[in-house]
C-alpha positions in Angstrom: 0.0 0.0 0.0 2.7 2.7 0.7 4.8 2.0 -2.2 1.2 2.5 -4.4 1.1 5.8 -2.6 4.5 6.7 -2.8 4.4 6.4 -6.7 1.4 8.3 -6.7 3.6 11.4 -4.8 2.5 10.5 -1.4 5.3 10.7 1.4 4.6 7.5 3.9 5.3 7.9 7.2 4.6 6.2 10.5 1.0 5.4 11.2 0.3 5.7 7.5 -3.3 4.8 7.8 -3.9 7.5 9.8 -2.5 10.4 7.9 0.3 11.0 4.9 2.0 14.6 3.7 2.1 15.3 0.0 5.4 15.7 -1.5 6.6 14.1 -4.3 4.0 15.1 -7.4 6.0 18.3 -9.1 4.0 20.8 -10.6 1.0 20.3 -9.3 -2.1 22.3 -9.0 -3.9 22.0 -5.1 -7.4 23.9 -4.2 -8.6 24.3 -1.1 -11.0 26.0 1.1 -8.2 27.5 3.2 -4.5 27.9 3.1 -2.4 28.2 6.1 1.3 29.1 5.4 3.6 27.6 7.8 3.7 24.7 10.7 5.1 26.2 13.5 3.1 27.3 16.6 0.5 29.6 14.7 0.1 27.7 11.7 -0.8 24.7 13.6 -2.9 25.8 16.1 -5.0 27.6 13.1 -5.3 24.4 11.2 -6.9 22.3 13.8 -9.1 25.1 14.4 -10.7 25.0 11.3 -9.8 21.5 10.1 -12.3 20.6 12.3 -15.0 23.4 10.7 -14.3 22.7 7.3 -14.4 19.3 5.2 -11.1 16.8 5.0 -8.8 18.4 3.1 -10.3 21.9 3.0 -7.9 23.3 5.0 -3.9 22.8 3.1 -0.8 23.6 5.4 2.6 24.5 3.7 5.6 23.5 5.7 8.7 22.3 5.2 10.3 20.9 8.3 9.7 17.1 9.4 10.1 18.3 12.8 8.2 20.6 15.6 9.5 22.6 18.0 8.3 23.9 21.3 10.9 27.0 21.2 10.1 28.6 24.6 11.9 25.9 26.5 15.4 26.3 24.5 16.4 28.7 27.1 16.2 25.9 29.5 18.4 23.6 27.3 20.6 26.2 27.0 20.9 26.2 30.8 21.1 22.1 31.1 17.8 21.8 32.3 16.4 19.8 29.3 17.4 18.5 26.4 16.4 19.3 22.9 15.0 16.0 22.4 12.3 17.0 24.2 11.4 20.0 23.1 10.6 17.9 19.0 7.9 16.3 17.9 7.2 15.0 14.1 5.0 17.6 12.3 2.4 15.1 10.9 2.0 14.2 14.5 1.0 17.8 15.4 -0.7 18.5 12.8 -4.8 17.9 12.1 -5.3 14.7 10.5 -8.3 16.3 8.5 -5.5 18.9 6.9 -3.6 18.0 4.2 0.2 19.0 4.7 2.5 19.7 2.1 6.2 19.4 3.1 7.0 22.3 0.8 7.5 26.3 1.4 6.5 29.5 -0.2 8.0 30.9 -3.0 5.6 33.8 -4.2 2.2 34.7 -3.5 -0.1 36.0 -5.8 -3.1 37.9 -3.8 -4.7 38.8 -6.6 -5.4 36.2 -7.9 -5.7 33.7 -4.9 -2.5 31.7 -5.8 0.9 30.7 -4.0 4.0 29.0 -5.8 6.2 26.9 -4.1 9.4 25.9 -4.2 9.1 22.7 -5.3 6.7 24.2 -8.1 3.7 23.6 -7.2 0.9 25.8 -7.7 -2.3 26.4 -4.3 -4.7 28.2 -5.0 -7.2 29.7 -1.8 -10.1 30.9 -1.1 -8.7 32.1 2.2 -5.4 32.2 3.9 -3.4 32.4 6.8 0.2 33.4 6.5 1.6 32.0 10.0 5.3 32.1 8.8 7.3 33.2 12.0 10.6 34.4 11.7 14.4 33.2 10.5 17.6 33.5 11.9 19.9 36.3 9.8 22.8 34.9 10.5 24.7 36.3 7.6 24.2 39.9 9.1 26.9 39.4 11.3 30.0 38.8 10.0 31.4 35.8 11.8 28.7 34.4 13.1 27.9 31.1 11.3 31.4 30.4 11.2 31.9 30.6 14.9 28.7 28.9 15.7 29.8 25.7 13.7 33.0 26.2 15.4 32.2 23.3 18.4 35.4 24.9 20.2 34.7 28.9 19.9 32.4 29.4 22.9 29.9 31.3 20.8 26.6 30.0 20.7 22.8 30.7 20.6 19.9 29.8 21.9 17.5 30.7 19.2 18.0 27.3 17.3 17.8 23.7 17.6 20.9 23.3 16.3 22.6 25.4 18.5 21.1 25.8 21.9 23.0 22.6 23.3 26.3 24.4 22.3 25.0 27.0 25.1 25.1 24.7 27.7 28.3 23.1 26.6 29.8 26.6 26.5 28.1 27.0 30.0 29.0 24.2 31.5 32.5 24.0 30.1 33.4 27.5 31.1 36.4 28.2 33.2 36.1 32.1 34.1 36.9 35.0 32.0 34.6 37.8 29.8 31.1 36.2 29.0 29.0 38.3 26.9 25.3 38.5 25.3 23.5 40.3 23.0 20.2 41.6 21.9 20.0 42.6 18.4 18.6 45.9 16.9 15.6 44.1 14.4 12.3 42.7 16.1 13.2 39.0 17.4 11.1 36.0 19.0 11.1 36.1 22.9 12.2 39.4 23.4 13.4 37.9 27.4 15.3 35.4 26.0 18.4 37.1 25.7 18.1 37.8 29.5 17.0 34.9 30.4 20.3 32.7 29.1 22.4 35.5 30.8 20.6 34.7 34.1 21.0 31.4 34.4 24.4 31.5 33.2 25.1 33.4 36.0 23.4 30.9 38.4 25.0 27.8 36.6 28.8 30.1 37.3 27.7 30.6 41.1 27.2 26.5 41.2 30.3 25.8 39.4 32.5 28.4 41.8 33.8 29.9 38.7 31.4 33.4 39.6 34.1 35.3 41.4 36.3 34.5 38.1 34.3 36.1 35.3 32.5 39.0 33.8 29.4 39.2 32.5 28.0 41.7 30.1 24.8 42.1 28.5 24.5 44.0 25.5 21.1 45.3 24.3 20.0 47.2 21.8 17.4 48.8 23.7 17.6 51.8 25.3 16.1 50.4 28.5 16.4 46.6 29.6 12.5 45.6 29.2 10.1 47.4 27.4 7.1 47.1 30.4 8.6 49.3 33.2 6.9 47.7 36.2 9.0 44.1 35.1 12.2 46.0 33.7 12.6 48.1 37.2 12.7 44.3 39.0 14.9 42.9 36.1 17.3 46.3 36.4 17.4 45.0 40.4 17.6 41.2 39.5 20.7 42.2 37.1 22.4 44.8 39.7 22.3 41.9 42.1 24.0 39.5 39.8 26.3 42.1 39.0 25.6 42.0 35.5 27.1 44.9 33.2 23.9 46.2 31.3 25.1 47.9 27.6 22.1 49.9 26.2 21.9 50.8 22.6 24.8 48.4 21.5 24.6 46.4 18.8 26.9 43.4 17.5 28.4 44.0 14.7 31.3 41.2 14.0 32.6 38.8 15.7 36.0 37.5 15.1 36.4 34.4 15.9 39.9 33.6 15.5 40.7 36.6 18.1 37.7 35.4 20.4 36.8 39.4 19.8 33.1 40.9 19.2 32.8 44.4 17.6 29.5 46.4 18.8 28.4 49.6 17.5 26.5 52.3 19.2 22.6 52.8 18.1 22.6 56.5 18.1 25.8 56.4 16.4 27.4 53.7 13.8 31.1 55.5 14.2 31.4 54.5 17.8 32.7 51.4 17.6 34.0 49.5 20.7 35.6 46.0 20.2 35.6 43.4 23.2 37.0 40.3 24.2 35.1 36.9 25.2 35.9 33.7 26.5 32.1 32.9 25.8 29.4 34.7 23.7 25.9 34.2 23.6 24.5 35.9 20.3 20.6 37.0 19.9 20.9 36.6 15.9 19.3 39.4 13.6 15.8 38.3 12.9 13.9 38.8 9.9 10.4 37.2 7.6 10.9 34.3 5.2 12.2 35.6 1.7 8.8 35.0 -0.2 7.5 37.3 2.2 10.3 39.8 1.9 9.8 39.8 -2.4 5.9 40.2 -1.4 5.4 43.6 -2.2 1.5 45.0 -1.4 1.3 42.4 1.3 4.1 43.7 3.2 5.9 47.0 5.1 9.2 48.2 4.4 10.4 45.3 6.8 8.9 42.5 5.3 6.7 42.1 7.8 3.0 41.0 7.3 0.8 44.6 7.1 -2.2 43.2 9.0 -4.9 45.6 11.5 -3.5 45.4 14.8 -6.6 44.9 16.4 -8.6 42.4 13.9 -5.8 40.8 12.1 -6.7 41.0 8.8 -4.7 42.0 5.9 -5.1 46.0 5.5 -5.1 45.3 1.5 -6.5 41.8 1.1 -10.2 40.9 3.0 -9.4 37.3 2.4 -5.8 37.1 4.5 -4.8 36.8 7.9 -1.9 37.0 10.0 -0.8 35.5 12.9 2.4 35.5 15.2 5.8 36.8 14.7 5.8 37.2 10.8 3.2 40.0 11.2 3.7 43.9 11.8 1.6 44.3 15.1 3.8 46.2 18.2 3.4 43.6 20.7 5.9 41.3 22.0 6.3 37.6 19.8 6.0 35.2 22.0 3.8 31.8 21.8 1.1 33.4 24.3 0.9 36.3 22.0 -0.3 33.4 19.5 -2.6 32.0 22.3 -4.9 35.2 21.9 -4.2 36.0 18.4 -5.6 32.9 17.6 -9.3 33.2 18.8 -8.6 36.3 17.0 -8.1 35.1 13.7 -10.7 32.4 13.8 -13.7 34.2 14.9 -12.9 37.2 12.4 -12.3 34.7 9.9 -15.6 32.9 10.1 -17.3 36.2 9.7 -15.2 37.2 7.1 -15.8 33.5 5.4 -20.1 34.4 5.9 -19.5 38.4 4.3 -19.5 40.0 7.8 -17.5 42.5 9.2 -14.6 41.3 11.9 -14.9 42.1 15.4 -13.1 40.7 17.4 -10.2 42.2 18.7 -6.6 41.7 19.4 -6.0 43.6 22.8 -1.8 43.3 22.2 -1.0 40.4 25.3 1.5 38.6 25.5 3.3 37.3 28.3 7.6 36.2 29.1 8.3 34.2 31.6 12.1 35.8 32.4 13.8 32.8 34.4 16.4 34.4 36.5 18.0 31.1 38.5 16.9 27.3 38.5 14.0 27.9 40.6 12.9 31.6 40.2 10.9 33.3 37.7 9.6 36.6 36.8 5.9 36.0 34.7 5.0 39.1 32.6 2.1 39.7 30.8 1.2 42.5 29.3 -0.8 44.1 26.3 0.2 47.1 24.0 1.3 50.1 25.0 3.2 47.9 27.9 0.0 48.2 30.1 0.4 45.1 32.9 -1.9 42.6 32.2 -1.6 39.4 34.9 -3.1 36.3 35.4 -2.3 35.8 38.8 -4.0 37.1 41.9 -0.8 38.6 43.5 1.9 40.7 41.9 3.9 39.2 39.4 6.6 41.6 39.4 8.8 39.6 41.3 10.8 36.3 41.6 8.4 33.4 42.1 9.2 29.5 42.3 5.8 28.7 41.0 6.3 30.9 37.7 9.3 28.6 37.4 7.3 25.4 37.4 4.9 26.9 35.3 7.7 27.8 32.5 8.8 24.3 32.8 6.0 22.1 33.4 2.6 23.7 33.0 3.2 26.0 29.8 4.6 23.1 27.8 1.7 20.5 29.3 -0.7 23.3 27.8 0.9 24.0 24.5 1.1 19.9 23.0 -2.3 19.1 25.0 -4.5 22.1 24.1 -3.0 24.8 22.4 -2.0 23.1 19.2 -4.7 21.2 19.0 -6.7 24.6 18.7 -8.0 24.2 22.4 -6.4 27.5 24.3 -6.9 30.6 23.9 -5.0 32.4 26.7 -5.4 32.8 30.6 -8.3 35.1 30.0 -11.0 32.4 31.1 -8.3 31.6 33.9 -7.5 35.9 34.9 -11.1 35.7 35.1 -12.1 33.0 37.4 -9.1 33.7 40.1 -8.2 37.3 39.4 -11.8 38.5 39.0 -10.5 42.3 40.0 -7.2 42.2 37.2 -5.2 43.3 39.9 -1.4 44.4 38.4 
């Protein structure tokens, strides 16, 4: 049966009776009801929400990796606490088995006329569509960097991959004392805590390993203040004081040179100051930017490359029949996978109506929520909504360290996102902030 299937351009995979993606067949022409571009955390939690509304097969998605990825706990394999294994999961077993998945990516988008190319030349054409495309590493903006980070021996690292955020805790774990450094770069990147958060519990892992006293640390951000919510970033300013962490506002990384073990950083307000520093270890935020079809999209995109959707409903400002959801679009709020929680009841109720000629109305109030780990047990949780207005689940004030945030970061968040959230079944703490924080107390 699956070598009938295969030569008819079906991939097999485990538990073929249950569910196959389509992959081989080049040049082919696919219909559906709706299109949903990209597998990651938005894309799939999208497609179960309607494959379920809509007939088999009505609903296509369009992505290319085998694997899954919860991202949010990298930070903790970056710090040893977990491994990367468990943070995968195949994408078939993710994904809706009433959605058809093609293994395949973008290429160009044609809004007009309803159409999308891909790369392996195949032609989809929508009635509607979701374009839930996230974000790629830049890598090649900083010269240096993927040389260093295939280098097993440089000490540079990052946790904003899966092929990478293991090197951080080798680096971690390995290190002897000396200058270690990290970095926040100057374009819009997931998990804007993250780059906090590895500093942290580097710092905690140093003070277990009696190496503390024997190192500098410096964080390098190109922000001009250390979080954008004040009522989190005056306890993370403490937290960081504490630690006696060197905070570096408006500094950006501009090279790194790996053979010297030397990183060169420019000022924000000012490319000609230039300051160069030494590392024994440096952990690099990488420049963040949309998937190239999205960049060449122009009428569907800002100056960025970022997704032009309303900020409030969601929807394409050009095109009725396109949504956006999570990091790929343009809307100020903070990319994180709770961000995508909200957005995606969002995005489904406007879509419905939009699907039955109404008007949207739902709206995207802007929250999101970090959960900034400072040690192996503590945890700062914020939440928040545009305009960094505190927005918190819990019934007592979250600006400050908390064991239970921890065990929520590592046990509850993950349970919620494979259990419920992918499978189109959470939409946020709101229900939650209701039932035990019935006065939204901040």
């Amino acid at each position: 049966m699956n070598s009938i299937l295969c030569k008819a351009g079906f991939k097999a995979t485990p538990g073929m009776a249950r569910c196959f993606s389509v992959t081989a067949v080049k040049n082919a022409d696919y219909s559906c009801k709706l299109l949903v571009i990209g597998g990651g955390t938005g894309g799939c939690t999208m497609a179960a929400k309607f494959a379920r509304r809509l007939k088999k097969d009505a609903v296509i998605v369009l992505e290319p990796s085998s694997d899954h990825y919860y991202q949010p706990l990298f930070t903790l394999v970056g710090a040893g606490v977990t491994s990367v294994a468990t943070t995968r999961r195949h994408a078939r077993s993710v994904l809706p088995d009433r959605a058809k998945w093609l293994q395949d990516s973008a290429q160009s988008v044609d809004p007009k006329n309803n159409k999308v190319k891909t790369t392996n030349g195949h032609t989809i054409n929508y009635e509607y569509m979701i374009i839930a495309a996230g974000l790629v590493n830049d890598y090649a903006k900083v010269p240096g960097l993927t040389e260093a980070l295939k280098d097993k021996s440089s000490g540079v690292s990052t946790i904003f991959s899966q092929d990478y955020c293991e090197k951080t805790w080798s680096d971690i774990k390995n290190f002897k004392g000396g200058d270690a450094i990290f970095t926040y770069p100057d374009t819009p990147i997931k998990c804007p805590g993250a780059p906090q958060k590895i500093a942290y519990m580097a710092d905690a892992y140093f003070n277990k390993s009696n190496v503390r006293s024997k190192c500098n640390i410096t964080y390098n951000t190109c922000l001009p203040v250390i979080f954008g919510v004040k009522k989190y970033a005056d306890v993370l300013l403490k937290i960081a004081n504490r630690k006696n962490i060197k905070v570096n506002y408006k500094t950006v990384l501009k090279e790194i040179r790996p053979a010297q073990k030397e990183a060169v950083f420019i000022h924000t307000d000012d490319h000609t100051k230039q300051v160069t520093l030494p590392y024994n270890l440096l952990h690099v935020t990488p420049p963040m930017k949309t998937p190239s079809f999205l960049q060449s999209s122009e009428g569907l995109v800002d100056a960025a490359g970022y997704l032009t959707v309303d900020k409030y409903t969601l929807q394409h400002t050009k095109y009725d029949n396109i949504y956006g959801i999570g990091d790929c679009t343009n809307t100020p709020n903070s990319k994180t996978a709770a961000a995508i929680a909200k957005q995606s009841y969002v995005v489904e109720q406007n879509l419905l109506r939009t699907m039955g000629a109404t008007t949207p109305l739902r709206r995207y109030d802007g929250y999101g929520a970090c959960p900034l780990v400072t040690s192996y047990n503590t945890c700062v949780l914020a939440e928040f909504v545009y305009d960094g207005v505190p927005r918190e689940t819990l019934p007592f004030n979250q600006a400050s360290e908390s064991v239970l945030a921890f065990y929520m970061k590592r046990h509850l968040f993950p349970f919620l996102y494979w259990n419920f959230m992918l499978k189109g079944n959470y939409n946020g703490p709101e229900f939650i902030r209701k039932i035990i924080n019935p006065l939204g107390r901040n």
